[in-house]
N, C-alpha and C positions, 0 to 999 in steps of 0.2 A: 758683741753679740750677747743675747739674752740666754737665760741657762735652758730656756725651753729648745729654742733651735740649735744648740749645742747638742742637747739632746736627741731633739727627734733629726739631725742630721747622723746623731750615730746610730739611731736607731735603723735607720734607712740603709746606710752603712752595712751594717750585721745583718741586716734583712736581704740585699744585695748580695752578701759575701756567702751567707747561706745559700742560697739558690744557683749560684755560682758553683757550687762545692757539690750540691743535689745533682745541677744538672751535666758536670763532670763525672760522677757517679754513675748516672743512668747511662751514661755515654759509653761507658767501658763495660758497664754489662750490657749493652747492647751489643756492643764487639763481641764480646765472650759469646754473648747468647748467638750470632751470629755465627761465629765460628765451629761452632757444635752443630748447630743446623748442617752449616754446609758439610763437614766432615759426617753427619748423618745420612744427608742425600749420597755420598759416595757410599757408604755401608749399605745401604736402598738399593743402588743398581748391583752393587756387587752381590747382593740377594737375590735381585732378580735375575740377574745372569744366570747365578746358583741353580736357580730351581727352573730356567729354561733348561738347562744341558741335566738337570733329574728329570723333566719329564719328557725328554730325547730319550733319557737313557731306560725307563721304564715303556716306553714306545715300541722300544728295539726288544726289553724284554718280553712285553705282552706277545710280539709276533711272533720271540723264537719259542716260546709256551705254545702257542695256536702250531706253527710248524712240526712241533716236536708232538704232540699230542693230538693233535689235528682238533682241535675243538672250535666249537664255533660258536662266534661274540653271546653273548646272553643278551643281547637286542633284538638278533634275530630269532 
C-alpha cells in the first residue's frame, strides 16, 4: 500500500474513533441530563401537593376569620 492510503485510512481511523468517543459522551450527559429532569418532576408534584394543602389550609383560615368576625367577602 501506498503512503497516501496508509494515511488517509488512519485518518478515517481517528476521525471514526473521535466521533465514537463524542457520541459516548453526549450519551452519558444525556443520562445525567435525564436523570435530573426526572428527579425534578418529582420535586414539581411534591410542590404542588405543597401548595394544594396551603391553600386548603388558608381556606379553612379565611372562613374561621369571616366566622369569628362576621365579615363579609370584599366581592360582595
Amino acid at each position: 500500500m501506498s503512503a497516501e492510503i496508509i494515511t488517509m485510512l488512519g485518518g478515517f481511523a481517528t476521525l471514526l474513533a473521535s466521533g465514537g468517543t463524542f457520541a459516548m459522551f453526549m450519551f452519558r450527559l444525556f443520562v445525567r441530563l435525564e436523570g435530573r429532569v426526572d428527579a425534578l418532576a418529582g420535586e414539581v408534584a411534591d410542590l404542588r401537593g405543597d401548595f394544594s394543602e396551603l391553600s386548603r389550609e388558608v381556606s379553612e383560615l379565611r372562613g374561621e376569620f369571616r366566622g369569628r368576625f362576621r365579615t363579609r367577602p370584599a366581592a360582595e
